[in-house]
C-alpha positions in Angstrom: 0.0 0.0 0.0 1.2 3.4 -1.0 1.6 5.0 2.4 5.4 5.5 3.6 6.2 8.6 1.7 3.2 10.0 4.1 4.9 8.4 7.2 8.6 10.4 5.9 7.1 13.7 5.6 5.4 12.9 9.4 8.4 11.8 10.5 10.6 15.5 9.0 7.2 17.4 10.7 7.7 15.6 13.9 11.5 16.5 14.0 10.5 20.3 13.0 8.2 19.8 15.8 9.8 18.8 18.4 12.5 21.4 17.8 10.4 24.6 17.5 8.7 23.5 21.0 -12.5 -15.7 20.9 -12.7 -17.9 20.7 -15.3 -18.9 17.5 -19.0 -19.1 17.9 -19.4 -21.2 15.1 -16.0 -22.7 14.7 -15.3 -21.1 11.4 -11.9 -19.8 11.1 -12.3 -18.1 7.3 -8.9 -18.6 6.0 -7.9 -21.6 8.4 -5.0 -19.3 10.0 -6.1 -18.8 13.5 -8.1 -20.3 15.8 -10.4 -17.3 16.4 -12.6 -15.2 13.6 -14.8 -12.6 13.4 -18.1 -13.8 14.4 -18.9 -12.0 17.0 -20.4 -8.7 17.4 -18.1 -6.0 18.7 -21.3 -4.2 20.2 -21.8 -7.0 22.4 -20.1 -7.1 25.9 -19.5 -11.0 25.8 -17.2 -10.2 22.6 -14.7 -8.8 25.6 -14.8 -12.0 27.4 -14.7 -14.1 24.3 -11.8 -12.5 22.7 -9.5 -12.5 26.0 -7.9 -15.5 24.1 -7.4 -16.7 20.8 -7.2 -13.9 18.8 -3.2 -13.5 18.7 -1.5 -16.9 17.7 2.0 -17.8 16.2 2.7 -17.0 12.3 1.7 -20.5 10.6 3.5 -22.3 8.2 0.9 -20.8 5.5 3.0 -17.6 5.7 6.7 -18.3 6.2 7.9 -15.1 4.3 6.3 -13.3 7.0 7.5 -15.6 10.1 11.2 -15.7 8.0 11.1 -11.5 8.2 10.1 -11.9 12.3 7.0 -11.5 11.3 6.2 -14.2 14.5 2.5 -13.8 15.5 -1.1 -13.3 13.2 -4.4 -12.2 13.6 -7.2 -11.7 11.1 -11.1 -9.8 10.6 -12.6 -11.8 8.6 -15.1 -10.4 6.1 -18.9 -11.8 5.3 -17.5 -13.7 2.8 -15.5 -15.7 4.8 -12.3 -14.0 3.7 -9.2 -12.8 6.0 -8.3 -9.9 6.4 -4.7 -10.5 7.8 -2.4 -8.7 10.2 1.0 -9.7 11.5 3.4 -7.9 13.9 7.0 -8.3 14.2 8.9 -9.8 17.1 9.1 -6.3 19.7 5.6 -5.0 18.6 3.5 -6.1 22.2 0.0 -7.7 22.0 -1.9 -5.1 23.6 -0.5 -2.7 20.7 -2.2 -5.7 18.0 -5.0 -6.2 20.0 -6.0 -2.4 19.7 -4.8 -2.8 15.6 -7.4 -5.2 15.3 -10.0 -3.3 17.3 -9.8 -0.3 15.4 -9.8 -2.0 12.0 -12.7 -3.9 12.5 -14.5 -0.7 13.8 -13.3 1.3 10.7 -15.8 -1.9 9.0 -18.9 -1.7 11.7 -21.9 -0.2 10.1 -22.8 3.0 10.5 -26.8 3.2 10.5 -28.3 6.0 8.2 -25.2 7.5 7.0 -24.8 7.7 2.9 -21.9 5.1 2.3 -21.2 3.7 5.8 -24.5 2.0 6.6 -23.4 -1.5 5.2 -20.1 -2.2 4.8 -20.3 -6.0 4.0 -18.5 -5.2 0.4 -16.0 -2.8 1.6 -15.0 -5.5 3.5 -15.4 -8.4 1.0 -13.3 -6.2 -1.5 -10.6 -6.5 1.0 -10.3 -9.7 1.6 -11.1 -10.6 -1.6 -7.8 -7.8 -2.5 -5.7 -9.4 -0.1 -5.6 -6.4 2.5 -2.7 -6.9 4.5 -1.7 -4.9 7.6 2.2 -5.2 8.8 3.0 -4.0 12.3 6.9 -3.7 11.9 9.0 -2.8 14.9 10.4 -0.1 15.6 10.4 3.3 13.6 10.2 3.6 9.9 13.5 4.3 8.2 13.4 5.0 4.4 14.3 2.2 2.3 14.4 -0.4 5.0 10.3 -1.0 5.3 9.5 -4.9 5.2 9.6 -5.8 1.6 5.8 -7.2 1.7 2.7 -5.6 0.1 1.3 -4.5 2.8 0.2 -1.7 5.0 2.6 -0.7 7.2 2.0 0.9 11.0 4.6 0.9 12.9 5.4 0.3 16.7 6.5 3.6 17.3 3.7 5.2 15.7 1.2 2.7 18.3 0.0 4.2 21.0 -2.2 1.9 23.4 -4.9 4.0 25.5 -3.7 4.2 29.1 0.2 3.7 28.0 2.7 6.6 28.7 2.8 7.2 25.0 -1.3 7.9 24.8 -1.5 9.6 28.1 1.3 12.5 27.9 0.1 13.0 24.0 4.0 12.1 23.3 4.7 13.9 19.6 7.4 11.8 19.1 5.3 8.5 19.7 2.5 10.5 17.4 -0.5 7.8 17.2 -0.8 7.0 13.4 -3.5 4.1 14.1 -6.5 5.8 12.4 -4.7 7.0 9.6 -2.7 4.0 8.6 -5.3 1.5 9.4 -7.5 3.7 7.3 -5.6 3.9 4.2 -5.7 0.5 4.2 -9.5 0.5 4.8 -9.3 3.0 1.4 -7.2 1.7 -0.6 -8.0 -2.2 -0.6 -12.2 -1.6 0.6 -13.4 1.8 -1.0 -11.0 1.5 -3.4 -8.4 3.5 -4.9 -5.9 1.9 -7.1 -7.6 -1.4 -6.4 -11.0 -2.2 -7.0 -13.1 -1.0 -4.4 -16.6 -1.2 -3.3 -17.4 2.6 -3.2 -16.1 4.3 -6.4 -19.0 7.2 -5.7 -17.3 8.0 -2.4 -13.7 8.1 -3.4 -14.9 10.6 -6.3 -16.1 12.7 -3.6 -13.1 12.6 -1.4 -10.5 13.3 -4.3 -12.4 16.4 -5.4 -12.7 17.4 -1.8 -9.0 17.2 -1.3 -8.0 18.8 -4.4 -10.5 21.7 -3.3 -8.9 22.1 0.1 -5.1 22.5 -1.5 -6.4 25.1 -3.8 -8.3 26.8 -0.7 -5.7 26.5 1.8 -7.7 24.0 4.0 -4.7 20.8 3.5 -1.7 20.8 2.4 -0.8 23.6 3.9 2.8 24.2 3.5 4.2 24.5 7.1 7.8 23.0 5.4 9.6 22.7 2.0 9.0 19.3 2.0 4.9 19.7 1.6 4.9 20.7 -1.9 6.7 17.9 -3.3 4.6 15.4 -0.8 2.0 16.6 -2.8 3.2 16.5 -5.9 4.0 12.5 -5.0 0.8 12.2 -3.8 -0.6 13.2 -7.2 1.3 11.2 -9.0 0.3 8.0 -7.5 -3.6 9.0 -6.8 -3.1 9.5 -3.0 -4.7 13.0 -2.4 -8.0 11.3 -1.3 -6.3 8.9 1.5 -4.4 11.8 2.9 -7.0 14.5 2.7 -9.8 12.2 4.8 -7.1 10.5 7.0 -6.1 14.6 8.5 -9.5 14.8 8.8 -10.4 11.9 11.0 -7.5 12.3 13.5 -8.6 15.8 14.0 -12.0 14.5 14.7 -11.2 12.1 17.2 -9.2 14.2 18.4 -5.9 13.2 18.2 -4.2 16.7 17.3 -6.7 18.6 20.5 -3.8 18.7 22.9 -1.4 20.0 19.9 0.2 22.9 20.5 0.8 24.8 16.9 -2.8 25.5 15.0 -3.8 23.0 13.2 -3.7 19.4 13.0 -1.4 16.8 11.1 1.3 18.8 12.0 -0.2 21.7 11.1 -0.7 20.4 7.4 -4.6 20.5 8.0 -6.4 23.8 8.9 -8.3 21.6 11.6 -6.9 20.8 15.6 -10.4 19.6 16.7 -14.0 18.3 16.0 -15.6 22.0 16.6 -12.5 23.4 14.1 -13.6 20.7 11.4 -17.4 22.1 11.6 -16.0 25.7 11.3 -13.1 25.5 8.8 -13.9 22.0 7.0 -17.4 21.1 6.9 -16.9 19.6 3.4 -14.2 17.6 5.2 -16.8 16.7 8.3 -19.4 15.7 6.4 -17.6 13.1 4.1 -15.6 11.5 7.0 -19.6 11.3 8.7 -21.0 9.7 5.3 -18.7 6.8 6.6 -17.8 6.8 10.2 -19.4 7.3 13.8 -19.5 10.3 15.8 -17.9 7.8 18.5 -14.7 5.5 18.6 -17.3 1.7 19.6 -14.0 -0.3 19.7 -12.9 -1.5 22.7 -10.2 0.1 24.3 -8.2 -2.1 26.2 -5.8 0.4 28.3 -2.6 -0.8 28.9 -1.2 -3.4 31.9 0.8 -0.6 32.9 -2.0 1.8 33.6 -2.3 3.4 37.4 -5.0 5.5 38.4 -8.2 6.7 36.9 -8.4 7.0 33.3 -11.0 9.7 32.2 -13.7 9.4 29.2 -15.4 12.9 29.5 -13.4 15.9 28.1 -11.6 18.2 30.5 -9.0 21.0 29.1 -7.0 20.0 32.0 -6.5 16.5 31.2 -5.1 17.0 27.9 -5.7 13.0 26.5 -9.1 13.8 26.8 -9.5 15.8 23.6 -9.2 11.4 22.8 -10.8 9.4 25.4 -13.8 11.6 24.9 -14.7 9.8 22.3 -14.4 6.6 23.2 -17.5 4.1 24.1 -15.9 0.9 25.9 -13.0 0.6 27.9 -11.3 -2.2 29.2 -8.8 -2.1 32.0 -6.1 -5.1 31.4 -3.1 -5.9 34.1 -3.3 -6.2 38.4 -3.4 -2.3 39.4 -5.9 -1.2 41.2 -7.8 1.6 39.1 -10.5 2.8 38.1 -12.3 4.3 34.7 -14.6 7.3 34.9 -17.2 7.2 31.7 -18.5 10.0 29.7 -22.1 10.7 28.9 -22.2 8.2 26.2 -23.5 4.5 26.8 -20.5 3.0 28.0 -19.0 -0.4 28.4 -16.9 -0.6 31.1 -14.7 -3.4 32.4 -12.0 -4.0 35.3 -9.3 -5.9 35.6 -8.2 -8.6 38.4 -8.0 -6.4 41.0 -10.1 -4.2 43.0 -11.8 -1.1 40.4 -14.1 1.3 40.8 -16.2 2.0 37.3 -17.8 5.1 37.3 -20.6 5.3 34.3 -21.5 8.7 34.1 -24.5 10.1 32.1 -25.9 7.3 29.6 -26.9 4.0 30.0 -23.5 2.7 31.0 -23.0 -1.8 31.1 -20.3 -2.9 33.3 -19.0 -6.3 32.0 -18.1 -9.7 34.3 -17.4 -12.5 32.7 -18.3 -15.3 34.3 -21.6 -16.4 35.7 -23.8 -14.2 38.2 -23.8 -17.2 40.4 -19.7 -16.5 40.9 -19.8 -13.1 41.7 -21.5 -11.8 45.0 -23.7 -8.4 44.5 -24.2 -5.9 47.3 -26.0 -2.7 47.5 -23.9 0.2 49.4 -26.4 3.4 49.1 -26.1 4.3 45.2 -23.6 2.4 44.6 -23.5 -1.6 43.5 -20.4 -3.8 44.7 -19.5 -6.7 42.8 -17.0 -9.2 44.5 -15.8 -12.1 43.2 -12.7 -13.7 41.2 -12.1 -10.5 39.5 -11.4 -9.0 42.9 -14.3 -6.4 44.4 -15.4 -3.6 41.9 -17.4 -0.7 43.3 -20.2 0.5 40.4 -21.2 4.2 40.3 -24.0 5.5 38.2 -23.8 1.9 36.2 -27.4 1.1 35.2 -26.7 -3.1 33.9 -24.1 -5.7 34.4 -23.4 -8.5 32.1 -22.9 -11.7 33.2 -21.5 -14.4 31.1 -25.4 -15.8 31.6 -27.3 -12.9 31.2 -27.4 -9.1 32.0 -29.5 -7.8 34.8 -30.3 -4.3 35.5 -29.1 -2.0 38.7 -32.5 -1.4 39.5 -33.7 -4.8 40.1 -31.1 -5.2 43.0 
């Protein structure tokens, strides 16, 4: 996939920047690689539980070029056509980091009720498979002229961040989180189709003439170094623009340039920093990356081991990884610290770990997930507040209106 003369000129902005401041309910495994598949619903809270295990195994035989590289562990979305969708991830890249690859990948195929190309995605997702979408998670940084010689998307370790790691909480610039935008251009390329066949020829139309439009009105491309012009120029040689217009424009709108500290986002390449700049200075831009995508991130957002502390999902200025987390639907706290996750106003999915948490819900109608049987877990009422003990350790559930159990889901108020 074309992408890694955008990852050099990210890398030369980065510099500038930095200087100037389940298991298988059906047993199918689609291309016979792994020993789970996509058969569950990612909406559901048993997907969680299912998908604790099985979803990361060793590089088979099937693909030795990879496993040869150190390519030495797979996972795959399969499509409704029973094709793979394939990802592998070097030796150094962590599982939490493919875990959340997959996540978002398979959210970038979710449907998206009532919007104008998102609302079934079953061929995007078909056309990739049936394409041979590939997504490579090398270790390490990119270097020019060293990239895995596979056809493949690469994303890169250093450009993974894992929600709760050090990386995602202090907004590191140097550890910039290309997720969405890599995982996307393979979602573009090989599923709405650019070069390759895709399923949505209509929409790419729209987003190429968008893009164009916003380099000749100053909204992208914005020339913030030397190097922009001839990024462009690359870019519209090999029929790029549309990949790297709409990618600026969805890490802006999750938020992933709010805490940015020049105007701007992508480096200052897009006019945008944030959701409410998007509906000021690029509504073109905000209403094509809505024809296709949520308002919210639904994937689940499994924080990292290493988290400590309380990790917050509603938006505070003060908290600057919340221009991200605001966004985000269902979290997941992995590891044996003791924390906690306070929810936004959103219906949330919230899950602890194995020690003691406290899973604060918020506004919504906020789920928190067990998953085992309610017959293993004992329930207690302290005032407004719901304590669940058992072998997860002893949660304490605030402003949480249901709890799933691995046999059923019962509701606060019955208690």
């Amino acid at each position: 996939m074309k992408t890694l003369h955008a990852c050099t000129l990210a890398l030369t902005l980065a510099t500038l920047a930095c200087s100037s401041d389940s298991s298988k309910e059906d047993g199918h495994t689609g291309s016979g690689d792994t020993g789970s598949s996509e058969t569950l619903n990612p909406a559901d809270p048993a997907t969680s539980c299912a998908e604790d295990e099985g979803v990361i195994v060793a590089t088979p035989d099937t693909h030795s070029d990879y496993r040869d590289w150190g390519f030495d562990r797979y996972a795959e979305v399969l499509a409704p056509n029973g094709g793979a969708i394939k990802i592998f991830a070097e030796t150094g890249v962590t599982d939490e980091q493919m875990h959340r690859a997959r996540n978002v990948l398979r959210w970038f195929l979710t449907d998206v009720p009532g919007s104008t190309y998102g609302t079934d995605k079953a061929e995007v997702a078909n056309k990739m498979a049936d394409n041979g979408a590939v997504l490579m998670l090398p270790a390490g940084a990119h270097q020019e002229g060293s990239e895995p010689p596979f056809d493949a998307q690469p994303l890169f370790q250093s450009e993974m961040t894992v929600e709760g790691s050090d990386w995602y909480i202090n907004n590191d610039w140097e550890h910039r989180d290309a997720t969405f935008e890599e995982i996307f251009h393979l979602v573009h390329d090989a599923g709405i189709g650019t070069w390759l066949p895709g399923a949505l020829p209509e929409y790419q139309a729209e987003l190429k003439t968008e893009a164009i439009a916003a380099i000749d009105d100053g909204r992208w491309g914005i020339a913030v170094d030397p190097h922009v012009e001839d990024w462009l120029e690359e870019l519209a040689e090999e029929d790029s623009l549309a990949q790297e217009y709409i990618a600026s424009v969805i890490d802006s709108y999750y938020g992933y340039w709010g805490a940015f500290s020049e105007p701007g986002g992508m480096w200052g390449v897009y006019i945008a920093k944030d959701r409410n700049e998007i509906a000021e200075k690029d509504p073109n831009g905000g209403r094509l990356l809505e024809a296709f995508l949520p308002p919210m991130a639904s994937y689940e957002a499994r924080l990292s081991s290493d988290f400590e502390g309380t990790f917050e999902m509603s938006f505070d200025e003060s908290t600057p990884y919340t221009h991200k987390s605001q966004y985000l639907l269902s979290v997941t706290l992995t590891g044996n610290n003791s924390s906690s996750i306070s929810g936004n106003a959103a219906d949330n999915f919230l899950r602890g770990n194995a020690a003691n948490n406290t899973l604060s819900g918020g506004d919504g109608e906020d789920t928190a997930i067990y998953c085992r049987d309610r017959a293993d877990y004992t329930i207690t009422r302290s005032g407004n507040d719901v304590e669940v003990g058992g072998p997860d350790g002893t949660d304490t559930l605030k402003a949480v209106e249901s709890i799933h159990f691995k046999d059923g889901t019962i509701s606060v108020s019955d208690l």
